[in-house]
mmCIF file as Biopython writes it, N, C-alpha, C and O atoms, coordinates in Angstrom:
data_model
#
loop_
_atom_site.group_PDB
_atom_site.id
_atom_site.type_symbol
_atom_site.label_atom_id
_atom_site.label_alt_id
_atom_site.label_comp_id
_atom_site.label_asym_id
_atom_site.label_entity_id
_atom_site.label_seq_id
_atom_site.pdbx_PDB_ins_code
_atom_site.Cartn_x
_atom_site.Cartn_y
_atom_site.Cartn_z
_atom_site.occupancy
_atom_site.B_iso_or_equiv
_atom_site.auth_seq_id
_atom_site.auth_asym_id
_atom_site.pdbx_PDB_model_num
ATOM 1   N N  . UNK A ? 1  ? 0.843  -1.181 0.000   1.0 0.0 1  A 1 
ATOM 2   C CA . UNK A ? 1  ? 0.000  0.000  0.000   1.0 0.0 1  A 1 
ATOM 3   C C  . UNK A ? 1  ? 0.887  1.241  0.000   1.0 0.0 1  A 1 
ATOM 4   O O  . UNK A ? 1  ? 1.747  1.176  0.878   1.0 0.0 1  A 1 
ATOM 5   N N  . UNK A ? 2  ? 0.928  2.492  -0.824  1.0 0.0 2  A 1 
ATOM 6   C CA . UNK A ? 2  ? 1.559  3.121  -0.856  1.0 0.0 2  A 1 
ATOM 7   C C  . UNK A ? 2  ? 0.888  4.411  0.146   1.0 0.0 2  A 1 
ATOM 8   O O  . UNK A ? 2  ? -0.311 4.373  0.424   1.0 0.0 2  A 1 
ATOM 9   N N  . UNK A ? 3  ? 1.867  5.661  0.705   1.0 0.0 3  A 1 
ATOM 10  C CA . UNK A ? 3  ? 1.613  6.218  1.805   1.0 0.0 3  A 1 
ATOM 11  C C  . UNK A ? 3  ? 0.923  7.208  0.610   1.0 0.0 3  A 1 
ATOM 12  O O  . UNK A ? 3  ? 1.311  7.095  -0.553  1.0 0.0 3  A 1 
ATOM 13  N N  . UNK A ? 4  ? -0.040 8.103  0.950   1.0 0.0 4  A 1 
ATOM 14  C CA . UNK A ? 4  ? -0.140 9.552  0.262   1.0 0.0 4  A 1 
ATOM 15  C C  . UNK A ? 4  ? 0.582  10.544 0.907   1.0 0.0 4  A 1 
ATOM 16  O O  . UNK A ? 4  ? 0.699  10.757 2.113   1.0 0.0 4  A 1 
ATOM 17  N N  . UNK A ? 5  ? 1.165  11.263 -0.274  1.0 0.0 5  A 1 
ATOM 18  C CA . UNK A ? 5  ? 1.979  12.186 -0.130  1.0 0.0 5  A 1 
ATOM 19  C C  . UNK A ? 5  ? 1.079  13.365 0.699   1.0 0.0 5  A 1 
ATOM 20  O O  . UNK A ? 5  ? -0.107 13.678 0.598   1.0 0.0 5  A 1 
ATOM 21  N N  . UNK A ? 6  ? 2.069  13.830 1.484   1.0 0.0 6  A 1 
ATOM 22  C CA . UNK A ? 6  ? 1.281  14.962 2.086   1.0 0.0 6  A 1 
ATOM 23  C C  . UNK A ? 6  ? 1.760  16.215 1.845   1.0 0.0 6  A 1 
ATOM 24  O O  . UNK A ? 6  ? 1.245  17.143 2.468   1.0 0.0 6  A 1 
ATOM 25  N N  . UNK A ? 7  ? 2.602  16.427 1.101   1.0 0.0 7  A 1 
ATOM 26  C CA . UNK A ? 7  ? 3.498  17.476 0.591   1.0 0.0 7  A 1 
ATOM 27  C C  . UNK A ? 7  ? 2.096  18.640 0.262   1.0 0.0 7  A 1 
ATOM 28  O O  . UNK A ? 7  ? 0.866  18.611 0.252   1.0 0.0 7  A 1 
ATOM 29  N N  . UNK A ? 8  ? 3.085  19.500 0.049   1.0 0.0 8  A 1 
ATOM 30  C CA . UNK A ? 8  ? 1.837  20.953 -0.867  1.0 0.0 8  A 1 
ATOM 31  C C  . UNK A ? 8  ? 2.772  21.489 -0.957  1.0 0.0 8  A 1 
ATOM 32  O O  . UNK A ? 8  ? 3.713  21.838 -0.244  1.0 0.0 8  A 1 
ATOM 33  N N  . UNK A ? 9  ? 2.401  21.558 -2.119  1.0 0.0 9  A 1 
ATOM 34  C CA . UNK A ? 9  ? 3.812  22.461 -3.307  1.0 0.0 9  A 1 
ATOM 35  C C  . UNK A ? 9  ? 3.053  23.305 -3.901  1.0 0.0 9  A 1 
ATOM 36  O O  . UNK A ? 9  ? 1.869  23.138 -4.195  1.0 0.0 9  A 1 
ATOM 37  N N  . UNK A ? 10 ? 4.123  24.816 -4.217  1.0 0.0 10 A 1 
ATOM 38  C CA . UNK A ? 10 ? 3.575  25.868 -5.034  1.0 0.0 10 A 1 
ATOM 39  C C  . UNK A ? 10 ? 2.983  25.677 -6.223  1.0 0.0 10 A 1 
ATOM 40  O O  . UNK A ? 10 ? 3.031  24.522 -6.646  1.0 0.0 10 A 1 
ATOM 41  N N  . UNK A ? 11 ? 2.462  26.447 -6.855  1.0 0.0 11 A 1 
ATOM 42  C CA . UNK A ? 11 ? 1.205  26.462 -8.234  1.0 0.0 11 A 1 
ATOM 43  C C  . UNK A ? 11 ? 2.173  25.598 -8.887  1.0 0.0 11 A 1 
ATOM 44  O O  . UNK A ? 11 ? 3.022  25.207 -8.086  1.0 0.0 11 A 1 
ATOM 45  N N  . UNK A ? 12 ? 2.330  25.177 -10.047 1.0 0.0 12 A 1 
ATOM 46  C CA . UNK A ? 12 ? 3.217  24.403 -10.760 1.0 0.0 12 A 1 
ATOM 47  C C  . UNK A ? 12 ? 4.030  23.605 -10.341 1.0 0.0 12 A 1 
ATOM 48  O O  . UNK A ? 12 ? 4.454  22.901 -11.258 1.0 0.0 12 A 1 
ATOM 49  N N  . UNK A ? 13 ? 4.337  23.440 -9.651  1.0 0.0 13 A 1 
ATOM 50  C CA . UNK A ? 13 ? 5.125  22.775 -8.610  1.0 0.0 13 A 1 
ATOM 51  C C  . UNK A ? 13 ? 4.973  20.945 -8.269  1.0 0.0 13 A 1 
ATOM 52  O O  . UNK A ? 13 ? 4.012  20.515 -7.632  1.0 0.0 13 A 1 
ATOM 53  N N  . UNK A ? 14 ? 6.056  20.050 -8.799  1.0 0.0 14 A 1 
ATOM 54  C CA . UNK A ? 14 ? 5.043  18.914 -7.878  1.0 0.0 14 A 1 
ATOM 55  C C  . UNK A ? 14 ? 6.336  18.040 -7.029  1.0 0.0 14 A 1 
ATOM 56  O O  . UNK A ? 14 ? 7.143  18.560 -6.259  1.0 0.0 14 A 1 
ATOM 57  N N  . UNK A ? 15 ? 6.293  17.129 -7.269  1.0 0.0 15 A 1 
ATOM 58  C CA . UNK A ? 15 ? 7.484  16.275 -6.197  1.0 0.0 15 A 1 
ATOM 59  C C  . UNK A ? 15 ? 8.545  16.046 -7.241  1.0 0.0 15 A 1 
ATOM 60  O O  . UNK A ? 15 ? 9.743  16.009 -6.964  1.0 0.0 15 A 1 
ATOM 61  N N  . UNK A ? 16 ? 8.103  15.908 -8.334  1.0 0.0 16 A 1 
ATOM 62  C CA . UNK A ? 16 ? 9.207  15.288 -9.576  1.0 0.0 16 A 1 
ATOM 63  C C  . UNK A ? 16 ? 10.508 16.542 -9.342  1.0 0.0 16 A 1 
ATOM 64  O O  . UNK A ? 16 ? 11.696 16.353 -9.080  1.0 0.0 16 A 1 
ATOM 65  N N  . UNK A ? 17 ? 9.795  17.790 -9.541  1.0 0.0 17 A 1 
ATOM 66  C CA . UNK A ? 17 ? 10.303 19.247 -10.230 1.0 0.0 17 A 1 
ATOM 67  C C  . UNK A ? 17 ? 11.188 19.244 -8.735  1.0 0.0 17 A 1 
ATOM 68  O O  . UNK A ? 17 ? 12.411 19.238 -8.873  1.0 0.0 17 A 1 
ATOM 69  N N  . UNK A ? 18 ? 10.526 19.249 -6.995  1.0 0.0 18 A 1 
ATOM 70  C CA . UNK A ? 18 ? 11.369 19.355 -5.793  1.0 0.0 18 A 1 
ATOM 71  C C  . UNK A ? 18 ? 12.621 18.428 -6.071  1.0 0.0 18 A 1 
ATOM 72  O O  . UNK A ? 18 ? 13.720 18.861 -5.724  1.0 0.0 18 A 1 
ATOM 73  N N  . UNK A ? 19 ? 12.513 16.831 -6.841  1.0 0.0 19 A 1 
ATOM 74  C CA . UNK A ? 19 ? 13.714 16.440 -6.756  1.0 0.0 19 A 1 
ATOM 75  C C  . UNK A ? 19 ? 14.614 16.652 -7.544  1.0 0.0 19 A 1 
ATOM 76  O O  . UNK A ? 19 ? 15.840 16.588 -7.455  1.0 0.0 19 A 1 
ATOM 77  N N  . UNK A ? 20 ? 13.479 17.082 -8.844  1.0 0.0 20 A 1 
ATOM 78  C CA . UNK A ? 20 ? 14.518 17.789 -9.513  1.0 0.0 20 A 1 
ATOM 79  C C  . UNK A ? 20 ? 16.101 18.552 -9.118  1.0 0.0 20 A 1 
ATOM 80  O O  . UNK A ? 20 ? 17.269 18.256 -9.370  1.0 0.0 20 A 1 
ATOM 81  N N  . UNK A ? 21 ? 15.484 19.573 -8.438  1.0 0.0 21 A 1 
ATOM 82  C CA . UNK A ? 21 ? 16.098 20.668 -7.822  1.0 0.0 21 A 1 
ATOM 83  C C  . UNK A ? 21 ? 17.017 20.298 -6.424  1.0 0.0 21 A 1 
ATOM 84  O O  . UNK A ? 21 ? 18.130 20.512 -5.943  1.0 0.0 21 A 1 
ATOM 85  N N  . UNK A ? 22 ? 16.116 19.796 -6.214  1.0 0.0 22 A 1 
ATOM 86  C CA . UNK A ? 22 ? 17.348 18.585 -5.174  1.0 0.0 22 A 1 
ATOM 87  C C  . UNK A ? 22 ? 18.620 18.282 -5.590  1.0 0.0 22 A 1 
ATOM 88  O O  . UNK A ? 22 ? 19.648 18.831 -5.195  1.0 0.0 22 A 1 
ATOM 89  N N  . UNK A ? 23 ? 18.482 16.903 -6.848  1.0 0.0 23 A 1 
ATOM 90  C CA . UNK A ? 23 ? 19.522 16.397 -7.441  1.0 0.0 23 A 1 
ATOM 91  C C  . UNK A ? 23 ? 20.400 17.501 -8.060  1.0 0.0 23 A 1 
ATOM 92  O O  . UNK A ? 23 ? 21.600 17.253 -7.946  1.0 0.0 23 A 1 
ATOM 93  N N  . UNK A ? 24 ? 20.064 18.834 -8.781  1.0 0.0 24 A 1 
ATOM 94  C CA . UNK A ? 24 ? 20.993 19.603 -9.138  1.0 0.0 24 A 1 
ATOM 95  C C  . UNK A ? 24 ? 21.863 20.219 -8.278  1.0 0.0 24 A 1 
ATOM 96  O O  . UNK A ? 24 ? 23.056 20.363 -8.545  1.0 0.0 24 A 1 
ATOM 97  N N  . UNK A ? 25 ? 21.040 20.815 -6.656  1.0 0.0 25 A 1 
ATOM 98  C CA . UNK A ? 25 ? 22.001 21.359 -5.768  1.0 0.0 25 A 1 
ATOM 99  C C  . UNK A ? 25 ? 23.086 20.295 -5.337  1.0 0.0 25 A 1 
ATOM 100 O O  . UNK A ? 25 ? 24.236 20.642 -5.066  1.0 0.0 25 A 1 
ATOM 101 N N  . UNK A ? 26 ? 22.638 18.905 -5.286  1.0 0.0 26 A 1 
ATOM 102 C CA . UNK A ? 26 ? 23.292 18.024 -4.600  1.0 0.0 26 A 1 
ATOM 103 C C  . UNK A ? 26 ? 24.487 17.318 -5.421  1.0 0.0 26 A 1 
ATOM 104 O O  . UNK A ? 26 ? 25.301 16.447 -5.114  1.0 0.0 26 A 1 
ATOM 105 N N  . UNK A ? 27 ? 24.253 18.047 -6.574  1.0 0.0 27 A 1 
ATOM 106 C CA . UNK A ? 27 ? 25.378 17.730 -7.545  1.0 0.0 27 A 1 
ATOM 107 C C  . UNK A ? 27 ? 26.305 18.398 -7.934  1.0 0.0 27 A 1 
ATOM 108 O O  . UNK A ? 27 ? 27.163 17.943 -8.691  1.0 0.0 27 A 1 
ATOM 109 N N  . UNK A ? 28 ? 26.304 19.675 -7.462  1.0 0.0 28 A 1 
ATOM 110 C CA . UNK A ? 28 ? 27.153 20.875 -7.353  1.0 0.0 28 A 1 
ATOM 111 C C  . UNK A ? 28 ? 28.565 20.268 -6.654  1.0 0.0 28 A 1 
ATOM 112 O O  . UNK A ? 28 ? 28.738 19.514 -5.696  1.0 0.0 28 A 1 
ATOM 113 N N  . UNK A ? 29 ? 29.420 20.891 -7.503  1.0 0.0 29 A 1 
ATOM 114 C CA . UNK A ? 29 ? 30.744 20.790 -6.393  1.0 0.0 29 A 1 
ATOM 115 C C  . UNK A ? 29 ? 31.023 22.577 -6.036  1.0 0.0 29 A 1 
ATOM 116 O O  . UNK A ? 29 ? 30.616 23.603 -6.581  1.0 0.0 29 A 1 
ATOM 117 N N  . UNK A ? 30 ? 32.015 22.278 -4.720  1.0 0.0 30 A 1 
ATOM 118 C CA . UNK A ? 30 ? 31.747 23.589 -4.125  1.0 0.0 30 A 1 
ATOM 119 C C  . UNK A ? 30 ? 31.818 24.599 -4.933  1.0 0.0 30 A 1 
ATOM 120 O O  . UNK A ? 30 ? 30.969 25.490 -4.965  1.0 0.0 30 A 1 
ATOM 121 N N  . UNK A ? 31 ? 33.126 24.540 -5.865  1.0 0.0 31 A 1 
ATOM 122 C CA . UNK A ? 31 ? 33.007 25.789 -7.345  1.0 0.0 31 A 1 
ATOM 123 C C  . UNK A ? 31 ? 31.643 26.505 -7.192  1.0 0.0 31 A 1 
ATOM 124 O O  . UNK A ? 31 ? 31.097 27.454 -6.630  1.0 0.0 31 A 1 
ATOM 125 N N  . UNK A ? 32 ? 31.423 25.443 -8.059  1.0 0.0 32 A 1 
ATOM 126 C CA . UNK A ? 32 ? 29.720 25.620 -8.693  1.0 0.0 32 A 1 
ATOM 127 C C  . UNK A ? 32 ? 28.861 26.165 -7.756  1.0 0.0 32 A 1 
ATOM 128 O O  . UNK A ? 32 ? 28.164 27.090 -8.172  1.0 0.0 32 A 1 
ATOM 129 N N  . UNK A ? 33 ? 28.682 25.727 -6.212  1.0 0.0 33 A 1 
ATOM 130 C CA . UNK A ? 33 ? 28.183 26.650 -5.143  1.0 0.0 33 A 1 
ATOM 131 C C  . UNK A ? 33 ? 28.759 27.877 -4.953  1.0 0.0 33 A 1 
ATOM 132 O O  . UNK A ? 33 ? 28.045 28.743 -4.449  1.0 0.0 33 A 1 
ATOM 133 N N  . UNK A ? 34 ? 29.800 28.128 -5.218  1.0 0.0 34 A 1 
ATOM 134 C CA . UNK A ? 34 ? 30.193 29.572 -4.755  1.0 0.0 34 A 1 
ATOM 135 C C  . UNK A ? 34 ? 30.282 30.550 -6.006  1.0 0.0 34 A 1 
ATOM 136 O O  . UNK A ? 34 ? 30.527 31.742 -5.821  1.0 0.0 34 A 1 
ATOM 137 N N  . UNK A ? 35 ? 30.012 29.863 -7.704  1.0 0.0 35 A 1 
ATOM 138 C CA . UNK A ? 35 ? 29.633 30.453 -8.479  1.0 0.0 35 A 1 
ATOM 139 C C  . UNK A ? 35 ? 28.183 31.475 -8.470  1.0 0.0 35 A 1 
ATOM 140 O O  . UNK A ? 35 ? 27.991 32.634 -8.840  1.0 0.0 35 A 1 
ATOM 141 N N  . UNK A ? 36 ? 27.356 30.491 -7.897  1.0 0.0 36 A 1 
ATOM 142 C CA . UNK A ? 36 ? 25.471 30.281 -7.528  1.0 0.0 36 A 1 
ATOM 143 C C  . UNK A ? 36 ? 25.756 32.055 -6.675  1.0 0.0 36 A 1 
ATOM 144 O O  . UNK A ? 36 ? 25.695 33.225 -7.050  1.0 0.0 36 A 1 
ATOM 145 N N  . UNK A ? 37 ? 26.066 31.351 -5.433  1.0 0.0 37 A 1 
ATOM 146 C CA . UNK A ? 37 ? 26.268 32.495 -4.133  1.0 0.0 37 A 1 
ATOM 147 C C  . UNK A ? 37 ? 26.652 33.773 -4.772  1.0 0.0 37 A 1 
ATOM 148 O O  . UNK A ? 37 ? 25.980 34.789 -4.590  1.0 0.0 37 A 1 
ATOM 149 N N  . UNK A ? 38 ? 27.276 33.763 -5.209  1.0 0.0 38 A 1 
ATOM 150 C CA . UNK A ? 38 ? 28.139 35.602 -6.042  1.0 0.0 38 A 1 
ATOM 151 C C  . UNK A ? 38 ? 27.113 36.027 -7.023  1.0 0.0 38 A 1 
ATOM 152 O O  . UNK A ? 38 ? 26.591 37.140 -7.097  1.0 0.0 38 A 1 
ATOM 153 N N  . UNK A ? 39 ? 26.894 34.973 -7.777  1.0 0.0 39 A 1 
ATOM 154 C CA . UNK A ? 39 ? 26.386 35.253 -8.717  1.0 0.0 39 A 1 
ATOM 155 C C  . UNK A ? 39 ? 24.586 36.168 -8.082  1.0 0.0 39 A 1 
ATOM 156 O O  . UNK A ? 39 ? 23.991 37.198 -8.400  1.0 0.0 39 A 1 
ATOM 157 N N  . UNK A ? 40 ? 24.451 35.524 -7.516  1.0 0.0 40 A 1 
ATOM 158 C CA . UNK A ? 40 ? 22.843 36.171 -6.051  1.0 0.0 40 A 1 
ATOM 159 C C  . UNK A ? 40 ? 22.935 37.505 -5.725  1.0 0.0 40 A 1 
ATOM 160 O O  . UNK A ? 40 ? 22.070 38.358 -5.921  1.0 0.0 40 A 1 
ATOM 161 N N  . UNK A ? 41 ? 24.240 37.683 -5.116  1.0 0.0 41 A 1 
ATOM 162 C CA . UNK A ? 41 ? 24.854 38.659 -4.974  1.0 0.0 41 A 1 
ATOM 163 C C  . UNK A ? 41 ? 25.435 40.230 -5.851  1.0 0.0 41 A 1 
ATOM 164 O O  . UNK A ? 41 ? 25.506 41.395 -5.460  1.0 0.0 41 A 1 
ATOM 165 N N  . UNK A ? 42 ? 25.690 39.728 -6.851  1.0 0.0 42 A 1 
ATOM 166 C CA . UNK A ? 42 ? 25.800 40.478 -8.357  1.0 0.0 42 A 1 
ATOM 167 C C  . UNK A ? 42 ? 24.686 41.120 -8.838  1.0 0.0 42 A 1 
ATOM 168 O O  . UNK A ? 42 ? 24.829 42.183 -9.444  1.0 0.0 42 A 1 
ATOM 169 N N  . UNK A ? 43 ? 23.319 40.523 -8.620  1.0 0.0 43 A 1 
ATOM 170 C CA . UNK A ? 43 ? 22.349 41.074 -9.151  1.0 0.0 43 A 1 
ATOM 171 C C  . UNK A ? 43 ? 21.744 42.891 -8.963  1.0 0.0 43 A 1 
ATOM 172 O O  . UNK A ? 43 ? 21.639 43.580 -7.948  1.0 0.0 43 A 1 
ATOM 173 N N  . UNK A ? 44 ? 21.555 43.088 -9.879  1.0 0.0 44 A 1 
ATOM 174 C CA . UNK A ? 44 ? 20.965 44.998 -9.457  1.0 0.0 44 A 1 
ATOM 175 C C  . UNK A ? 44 ? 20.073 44.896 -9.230  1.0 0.0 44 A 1 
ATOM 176 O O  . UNK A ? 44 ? 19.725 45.821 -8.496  1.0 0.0 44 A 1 
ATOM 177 N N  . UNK A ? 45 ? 18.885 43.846 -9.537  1.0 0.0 45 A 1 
ATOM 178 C CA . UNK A ? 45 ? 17.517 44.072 -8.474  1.0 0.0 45 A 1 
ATOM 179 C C  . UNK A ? 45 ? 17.260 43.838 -7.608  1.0 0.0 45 A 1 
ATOM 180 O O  . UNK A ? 45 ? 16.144 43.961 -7.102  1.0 0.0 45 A 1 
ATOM 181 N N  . UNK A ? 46 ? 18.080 43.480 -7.213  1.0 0.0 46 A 1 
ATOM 182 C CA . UNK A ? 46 ? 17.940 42.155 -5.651  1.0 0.0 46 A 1 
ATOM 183 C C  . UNK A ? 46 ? 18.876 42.998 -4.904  1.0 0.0 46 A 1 
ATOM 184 O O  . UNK A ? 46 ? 19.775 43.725 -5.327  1.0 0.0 46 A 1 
ATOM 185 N N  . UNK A ? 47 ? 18.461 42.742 -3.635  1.0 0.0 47 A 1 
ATOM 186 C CA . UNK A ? 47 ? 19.612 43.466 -2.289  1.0 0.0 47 A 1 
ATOM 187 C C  . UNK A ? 47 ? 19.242 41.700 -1.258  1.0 0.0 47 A 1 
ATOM 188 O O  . UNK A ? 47 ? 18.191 41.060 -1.220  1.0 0.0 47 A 1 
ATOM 189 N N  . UNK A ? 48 ? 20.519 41.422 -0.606  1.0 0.0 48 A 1 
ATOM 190 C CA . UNK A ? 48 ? 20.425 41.005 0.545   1.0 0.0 48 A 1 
ATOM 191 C C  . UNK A ? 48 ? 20.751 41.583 1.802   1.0 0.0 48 A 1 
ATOM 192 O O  . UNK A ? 48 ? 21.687 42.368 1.951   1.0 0.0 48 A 1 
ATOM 193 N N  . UNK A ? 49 ? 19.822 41.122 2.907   1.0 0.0 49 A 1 
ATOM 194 C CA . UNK A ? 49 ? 19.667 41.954 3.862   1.0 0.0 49 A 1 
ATOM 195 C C  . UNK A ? 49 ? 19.511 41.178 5.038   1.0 0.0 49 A 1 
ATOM 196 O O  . UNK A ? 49 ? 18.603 40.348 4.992   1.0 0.0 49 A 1 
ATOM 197 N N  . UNK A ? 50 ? 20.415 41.272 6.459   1.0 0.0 50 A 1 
ATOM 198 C CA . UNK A ? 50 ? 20.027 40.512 7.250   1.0 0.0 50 A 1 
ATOM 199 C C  . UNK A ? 50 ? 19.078 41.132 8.243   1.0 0.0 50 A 1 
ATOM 200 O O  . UNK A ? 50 ? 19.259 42.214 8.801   1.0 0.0 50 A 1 
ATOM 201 N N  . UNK A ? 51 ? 17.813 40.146 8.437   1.0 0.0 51 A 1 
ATOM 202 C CA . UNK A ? 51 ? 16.699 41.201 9.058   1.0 0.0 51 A 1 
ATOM 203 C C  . UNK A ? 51 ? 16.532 39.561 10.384  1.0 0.0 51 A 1 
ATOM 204 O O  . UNK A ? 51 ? 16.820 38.381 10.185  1.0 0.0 51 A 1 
ATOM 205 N N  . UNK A ? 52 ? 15.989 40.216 11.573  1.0 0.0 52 A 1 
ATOM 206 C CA . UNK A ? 52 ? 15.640 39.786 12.648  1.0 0.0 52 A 1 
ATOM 207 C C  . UNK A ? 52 ? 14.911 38.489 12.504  1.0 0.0 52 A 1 
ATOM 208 O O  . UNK A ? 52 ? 13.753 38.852 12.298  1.0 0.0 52 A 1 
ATOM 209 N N  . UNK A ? 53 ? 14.934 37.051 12.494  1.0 0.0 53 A 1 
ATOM 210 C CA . UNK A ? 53 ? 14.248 35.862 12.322  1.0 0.0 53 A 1 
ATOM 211 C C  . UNK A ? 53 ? 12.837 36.045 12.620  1.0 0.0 53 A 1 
ATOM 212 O O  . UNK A ? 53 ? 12.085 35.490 11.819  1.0 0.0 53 A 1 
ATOM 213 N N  . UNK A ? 54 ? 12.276 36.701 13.597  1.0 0.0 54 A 1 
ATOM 214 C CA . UNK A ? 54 ? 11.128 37.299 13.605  1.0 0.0 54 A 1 
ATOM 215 C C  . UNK A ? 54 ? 10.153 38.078 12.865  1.0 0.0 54 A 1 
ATOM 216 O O  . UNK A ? 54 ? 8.941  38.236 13.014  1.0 0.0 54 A 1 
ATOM 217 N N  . UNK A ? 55 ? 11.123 38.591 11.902  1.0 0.0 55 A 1 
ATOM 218 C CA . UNK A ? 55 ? 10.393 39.432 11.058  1.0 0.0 55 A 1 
ATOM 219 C C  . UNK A ? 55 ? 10.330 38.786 9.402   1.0 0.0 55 A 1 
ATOM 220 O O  . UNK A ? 55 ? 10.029 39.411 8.385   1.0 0.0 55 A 1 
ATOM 221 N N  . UNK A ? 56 ? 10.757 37.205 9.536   1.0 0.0 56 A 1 
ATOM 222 C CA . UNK A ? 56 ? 10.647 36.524 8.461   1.0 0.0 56 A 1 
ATOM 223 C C  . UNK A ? 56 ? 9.273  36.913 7.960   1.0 0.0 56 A 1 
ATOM 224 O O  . UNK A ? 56 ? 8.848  37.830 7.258   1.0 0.0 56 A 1 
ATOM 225 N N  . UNK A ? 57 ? 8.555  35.525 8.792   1.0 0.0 57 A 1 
ATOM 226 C CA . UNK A ? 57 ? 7.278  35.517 8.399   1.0 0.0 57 A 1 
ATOM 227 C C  . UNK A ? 57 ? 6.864  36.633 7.414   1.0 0.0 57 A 1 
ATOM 228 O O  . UNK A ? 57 ? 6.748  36.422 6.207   1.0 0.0 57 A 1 
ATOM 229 N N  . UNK A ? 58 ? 6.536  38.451 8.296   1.0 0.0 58 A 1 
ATOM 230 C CA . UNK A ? 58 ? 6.178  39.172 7.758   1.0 0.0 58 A 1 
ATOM 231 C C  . UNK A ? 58 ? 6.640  39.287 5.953   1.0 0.0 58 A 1 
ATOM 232 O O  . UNK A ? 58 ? 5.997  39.150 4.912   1.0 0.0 58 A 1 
ATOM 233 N N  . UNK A ? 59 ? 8.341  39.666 6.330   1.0 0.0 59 A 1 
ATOM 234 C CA . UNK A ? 59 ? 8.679  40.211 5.271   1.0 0.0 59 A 1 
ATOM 235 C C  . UNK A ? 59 ? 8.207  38.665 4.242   1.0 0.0 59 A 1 
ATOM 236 O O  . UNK A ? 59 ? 7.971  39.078 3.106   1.0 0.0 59 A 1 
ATOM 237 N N  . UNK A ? 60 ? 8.079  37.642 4.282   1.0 0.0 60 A 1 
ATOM 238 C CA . UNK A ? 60 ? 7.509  36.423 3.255   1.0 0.0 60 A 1 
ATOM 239 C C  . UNK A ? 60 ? 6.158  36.835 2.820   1.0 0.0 60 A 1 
ATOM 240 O O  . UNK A ? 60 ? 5.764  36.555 1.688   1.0 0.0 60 A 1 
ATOM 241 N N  . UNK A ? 61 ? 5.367  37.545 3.741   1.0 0.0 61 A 1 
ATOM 242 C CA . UNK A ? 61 ? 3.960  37.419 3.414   1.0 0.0 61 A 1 
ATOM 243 C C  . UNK A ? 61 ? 3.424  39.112 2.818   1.0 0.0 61 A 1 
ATOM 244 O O  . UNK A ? 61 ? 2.316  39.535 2.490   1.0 0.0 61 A 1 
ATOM 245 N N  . UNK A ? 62 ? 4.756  39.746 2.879   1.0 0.0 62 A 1 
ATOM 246 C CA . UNK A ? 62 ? 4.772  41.262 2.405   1.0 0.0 62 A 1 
ATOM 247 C C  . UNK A ? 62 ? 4.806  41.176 0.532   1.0 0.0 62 A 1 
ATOM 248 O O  . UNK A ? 62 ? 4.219  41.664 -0.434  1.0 0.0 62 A 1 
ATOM 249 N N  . UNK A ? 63 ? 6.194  39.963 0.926   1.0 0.0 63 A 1 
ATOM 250 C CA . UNK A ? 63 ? 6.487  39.674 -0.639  1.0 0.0 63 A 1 
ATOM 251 C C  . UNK A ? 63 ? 5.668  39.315 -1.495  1.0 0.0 63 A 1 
ATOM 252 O O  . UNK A ? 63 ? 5.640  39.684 -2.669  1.0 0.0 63 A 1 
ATOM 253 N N  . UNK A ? 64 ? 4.652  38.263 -0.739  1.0 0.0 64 A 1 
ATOM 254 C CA . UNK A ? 64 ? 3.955  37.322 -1.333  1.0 0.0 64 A 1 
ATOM 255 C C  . UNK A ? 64 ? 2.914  37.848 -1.960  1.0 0.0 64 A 1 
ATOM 256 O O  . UNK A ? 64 ? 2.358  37.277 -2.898  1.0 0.0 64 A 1 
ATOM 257 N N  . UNK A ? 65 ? 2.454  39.327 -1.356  1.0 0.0 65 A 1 
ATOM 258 C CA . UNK A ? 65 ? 1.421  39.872 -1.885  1.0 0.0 65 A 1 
ATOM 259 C C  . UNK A ? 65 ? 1.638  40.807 -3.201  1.0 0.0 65 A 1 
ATOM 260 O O  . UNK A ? 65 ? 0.730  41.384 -3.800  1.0 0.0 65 A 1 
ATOM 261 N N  . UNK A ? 66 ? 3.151  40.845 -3.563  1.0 0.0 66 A 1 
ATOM 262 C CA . UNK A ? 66 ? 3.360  41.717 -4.762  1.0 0.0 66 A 1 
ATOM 263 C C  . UNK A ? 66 ? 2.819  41.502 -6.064  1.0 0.0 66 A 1 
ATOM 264 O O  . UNK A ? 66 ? 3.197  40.437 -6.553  1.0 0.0 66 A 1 
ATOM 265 N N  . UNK A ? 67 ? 2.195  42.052 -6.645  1.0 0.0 67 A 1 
ATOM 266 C CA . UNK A ? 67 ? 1.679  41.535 -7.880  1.0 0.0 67 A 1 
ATOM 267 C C  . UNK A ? 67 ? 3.013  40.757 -9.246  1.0 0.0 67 A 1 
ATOM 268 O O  . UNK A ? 67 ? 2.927  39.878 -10.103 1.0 0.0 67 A 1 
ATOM 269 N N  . UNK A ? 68 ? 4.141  41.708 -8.765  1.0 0.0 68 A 1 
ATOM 270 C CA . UNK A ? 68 ? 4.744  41.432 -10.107 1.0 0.0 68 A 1 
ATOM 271 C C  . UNK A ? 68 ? 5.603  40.415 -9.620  1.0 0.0 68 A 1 
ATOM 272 O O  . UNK A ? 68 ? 6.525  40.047 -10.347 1.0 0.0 68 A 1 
ATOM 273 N N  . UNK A ? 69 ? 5.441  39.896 -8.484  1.0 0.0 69 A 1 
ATOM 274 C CA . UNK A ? 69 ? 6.298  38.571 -7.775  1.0 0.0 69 A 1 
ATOM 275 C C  . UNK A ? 69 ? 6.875  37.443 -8.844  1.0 0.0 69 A 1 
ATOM 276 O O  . UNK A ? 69 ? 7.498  36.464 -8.431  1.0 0.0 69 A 1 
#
């Protein structure tokens, strides 16, 4: 008997596409991770920012409401 998945994945999203993405990070050698990382970093639209663990949630559900997300 097989278990049902209890997962819930975003709109498009299903278990194939999560392992997908799995197997690619997990196939990275460090290079290739610290290519990823800079490369995050490099971007002009994007800022990283370290904000209070508390104020995750919010700022996730601030984002979430952007239209052009």
């Amino acid at each position: 008997m097989e278990k049902a998945m209890s997962n819930r994945f975003p709109k498009g999203w299903d278990e194939e596409r999560v392992n997908q993405v799995i197997a690619h990070y997990e196939g990275q050698s460090e290079d290739e991770q610290f290519a990823d990382i800079e490369a995050a970093f490099e971007q002009e639209d994007m800022i990283m920012m370290a904000v209070p663990a508390s104020l995750a949630p919010e700022i996730r559900a601030l984002i979430a409401r952007r239209p052009d997300r």
